[in-house]
Each structure stands twice: as C-alpha cells, then as structure tokens.
C-alpha positions in Angstrom: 12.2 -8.9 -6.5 12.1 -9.1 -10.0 9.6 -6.7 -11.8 6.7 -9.6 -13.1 7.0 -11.3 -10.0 6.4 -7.5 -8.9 3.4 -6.9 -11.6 2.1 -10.3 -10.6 1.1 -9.5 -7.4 -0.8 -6.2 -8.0 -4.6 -5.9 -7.9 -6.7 -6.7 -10.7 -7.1 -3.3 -12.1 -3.5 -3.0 -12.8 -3.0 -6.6 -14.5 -6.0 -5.2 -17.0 -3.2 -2.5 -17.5 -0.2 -4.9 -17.8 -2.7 -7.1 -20.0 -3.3 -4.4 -22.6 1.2 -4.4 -23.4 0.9 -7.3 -24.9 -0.1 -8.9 -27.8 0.6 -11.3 -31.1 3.4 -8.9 -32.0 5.2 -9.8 -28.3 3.0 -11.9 -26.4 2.5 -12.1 -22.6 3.8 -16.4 -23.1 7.3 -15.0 -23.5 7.6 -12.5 -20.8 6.5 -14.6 -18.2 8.7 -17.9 -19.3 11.3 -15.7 -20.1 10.9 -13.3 -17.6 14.8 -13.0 -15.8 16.5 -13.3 -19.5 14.4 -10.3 -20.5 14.5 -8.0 -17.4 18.6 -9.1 -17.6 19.3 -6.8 -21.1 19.4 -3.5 -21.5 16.7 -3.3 -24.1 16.9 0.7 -24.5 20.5 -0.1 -25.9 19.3 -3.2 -28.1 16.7 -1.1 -29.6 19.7 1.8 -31.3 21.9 -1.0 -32.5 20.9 -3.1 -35.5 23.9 -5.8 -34.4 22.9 -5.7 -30.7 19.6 -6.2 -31.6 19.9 -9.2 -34.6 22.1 -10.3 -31.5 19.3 -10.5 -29.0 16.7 -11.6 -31.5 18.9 -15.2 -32.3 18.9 -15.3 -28.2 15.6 -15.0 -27.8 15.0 -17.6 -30.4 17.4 -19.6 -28.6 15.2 -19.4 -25.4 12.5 -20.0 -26.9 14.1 -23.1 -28.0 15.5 -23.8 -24.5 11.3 -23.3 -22.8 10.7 -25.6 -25.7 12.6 -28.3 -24.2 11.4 -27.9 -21.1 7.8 -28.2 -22.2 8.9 -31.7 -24.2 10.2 -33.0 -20.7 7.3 -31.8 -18.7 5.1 -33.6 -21.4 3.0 -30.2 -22.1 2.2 -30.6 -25.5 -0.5 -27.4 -25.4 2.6 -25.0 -24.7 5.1 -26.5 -26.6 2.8 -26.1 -29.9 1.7 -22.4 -28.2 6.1 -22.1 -28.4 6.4 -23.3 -31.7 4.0 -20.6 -33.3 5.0 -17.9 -31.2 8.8 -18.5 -32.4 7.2 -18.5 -35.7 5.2 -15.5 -35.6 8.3 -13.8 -33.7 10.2 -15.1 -36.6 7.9 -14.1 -39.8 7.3 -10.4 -37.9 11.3 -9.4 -36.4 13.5 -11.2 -38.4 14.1 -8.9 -40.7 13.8 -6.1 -38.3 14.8 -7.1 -35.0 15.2 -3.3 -33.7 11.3 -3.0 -33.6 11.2 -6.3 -31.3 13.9 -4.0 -29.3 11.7 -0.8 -29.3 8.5 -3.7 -28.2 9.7 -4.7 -25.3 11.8 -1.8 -24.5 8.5 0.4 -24.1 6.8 -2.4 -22.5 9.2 -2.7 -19.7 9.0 0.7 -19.2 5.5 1.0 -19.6 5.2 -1.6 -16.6 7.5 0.3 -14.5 5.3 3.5 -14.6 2.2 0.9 -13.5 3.9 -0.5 -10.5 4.9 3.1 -9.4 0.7 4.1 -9.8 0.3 0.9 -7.9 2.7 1.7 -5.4 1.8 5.5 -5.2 -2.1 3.9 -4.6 -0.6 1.9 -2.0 0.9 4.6 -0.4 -2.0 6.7 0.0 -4.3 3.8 0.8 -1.9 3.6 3.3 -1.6 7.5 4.7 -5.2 7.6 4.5 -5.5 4.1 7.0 -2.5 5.4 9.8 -4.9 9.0 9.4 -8.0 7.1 10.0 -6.9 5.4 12.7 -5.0 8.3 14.4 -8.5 10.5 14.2 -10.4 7.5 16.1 -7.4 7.2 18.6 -7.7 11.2 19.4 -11.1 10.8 19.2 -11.4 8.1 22.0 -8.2 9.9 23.9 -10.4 13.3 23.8 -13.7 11.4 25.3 -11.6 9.6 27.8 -10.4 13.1 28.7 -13.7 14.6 28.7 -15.3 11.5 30.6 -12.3 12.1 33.4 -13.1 16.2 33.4 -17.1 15.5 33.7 -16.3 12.8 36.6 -13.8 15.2 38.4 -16.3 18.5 37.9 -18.6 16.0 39.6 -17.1 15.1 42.3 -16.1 18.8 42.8 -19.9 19.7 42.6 -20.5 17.0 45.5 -17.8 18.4 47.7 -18.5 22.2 47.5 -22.3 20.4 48.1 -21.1 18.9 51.4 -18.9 21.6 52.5 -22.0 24.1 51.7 -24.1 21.8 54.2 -21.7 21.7 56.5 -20.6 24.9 56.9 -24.8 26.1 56.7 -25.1 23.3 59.5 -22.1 25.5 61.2 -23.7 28.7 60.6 -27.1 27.7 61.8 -25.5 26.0 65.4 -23.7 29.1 65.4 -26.6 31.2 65.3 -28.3 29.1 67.8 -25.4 29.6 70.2 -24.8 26.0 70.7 -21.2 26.0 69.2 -20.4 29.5 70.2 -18.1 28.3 72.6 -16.4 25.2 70.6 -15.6 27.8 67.3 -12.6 29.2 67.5 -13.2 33.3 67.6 -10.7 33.7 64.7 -12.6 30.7 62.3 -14.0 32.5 59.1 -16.7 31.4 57.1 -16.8 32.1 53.6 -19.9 32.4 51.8 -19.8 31.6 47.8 
C-alpha cells in the first residue's frame, strides 16, 4: 500500500504530526494529488544532483499542469485556482533552486516513514498489551474453574468419609451390641481416622 494511503488511515494524533510536514513552501495539496508520482522518485538522489533535480522540478510542474486539467474537466474551479498559485508559489520559491524542493520532500518522506513506524510500534503494543489482557482473564477463569472443581471434589470427599464414618460407627456400635457378631467376618478391620 502506498505510504499516504498508509498515513491516511492512522489516528488523529499522528495526522497532527503528518500535518505539521507541510506547508506554503511544499504544501499537503501536492502530496496527496500527486501522491504515486512522488513516492515513485528517489528523492534522496534528486536532492545531490542539481540536473536531476531542475529535472524533477519541470515534472512536477508538468503534473501540476496534468491535476490542472483534471480539475478543468471535473469543473472544480476552487482547486484549479488552489493549482494555479501553488505552481506559482512552487515556481517563485524552487525555480532557481530546485535541490532545496529535493531536500523538502526528501525529509518529508522520510519524516512520515519514522511516524507510521511510531504508529505501527503503538499498534503493536496496543496489541501485546490486548492478547496479555485477555490471556490473564482466560487463566484467571481456567484457575477458578479449577478451583471451583477442587472445592466440589474436596466436598464430595468430605461427604463420603462422612457416610463411611457413620457407617462404619453404625458397624461398630451393632458390633458392640453383638447383633452382627456373627455376620462380620472375623478377619474384617475397622480403621479408625
């Protein structure tokens, strides 16, 4: 995905960032109408070469020119007057010195790649701390299931060893009394606890 398009779907915080790049001297208009052309040079190169860069100045004029058109056939009359003084302005400031246009957007497309890798370094902890959250509450449910099962099991323990314990003091005490003398086996043991 191209890197606006990228920059374009960020949160607010980090279009405030984005927003603060650009100005008169390059402004936001262009990189978003001429977003592809710009993001298809190798402006760090442009920006060392006085003919590379009076180069990519004229084509940047011409693309200007080229939006222009567009506008006229869309029938936007706001933006193609917003394009004419932009081209001027570009024209009147770079002309001259088309390096420093270069060296403009050079460091501003840098400068937006080091944003979208805070954004995505935010993401990326947003997400570690959401798959931790939700791990703690899953143990946390799995280790009260577990103790729910250990209470209900001790219980049901406690209630057997209860009826065994009556039944073997019900044993005890007919065994006293001699009336199951004869039905317990002589080798039966009873195991007090």
């Amino acid at each position: 995905m191209a890197q606006w398009c990228q920059l374009q779907m960020l949160d607010s915080k980090y279009l405030e960032q984005v927003d603060q790049l650009y100005d008169d001297s390059f402004p936001m208009d262009i990189r978003q109408y001429l977003s592809r052309w710009i993001e298809s040079i190798d402006w760090d190169t442009v920006a060392v070469q006085d003919s590379l860069a009076t180069i990519r100045f004229h084509d940047l004029l011409a693309q200007l020119d080229d939006q222009h058109s567009r506008f006229a056939l869309e029938s936007n009359f706001l933006q193609q007057h917003n394009f004419r003084k932009i081209k001027r302005n570009l024209q009147d400031r770079f002309q001259e010195d088309p390096v420093t246009m270069a060296m403009i957007i050079s460091r501003n497309l840098k400068e937006e790649q080091k944003i979208l890798v805070c954004a995505k370094e935010a993401e990326v902890k947003t997400c570690e701390f959401i798959i931790f959250s939700t791990l703690t509450k899953f143990i946390q449910k799995l280790i009260d299931h577990i103790a729910n099962k250990k209470n209900s099991m001790l219980k049901n323990l406690e209630d057997l060893q209860d009826e065994y314990d009556f039944k073997m003091n019900t044993l005890k005490n007919r065994k006293q009394d001699g009336f199951w003398s004869s039905i317990i086996r002589p080798d039966f043991v009873v195991v007090d606890k």
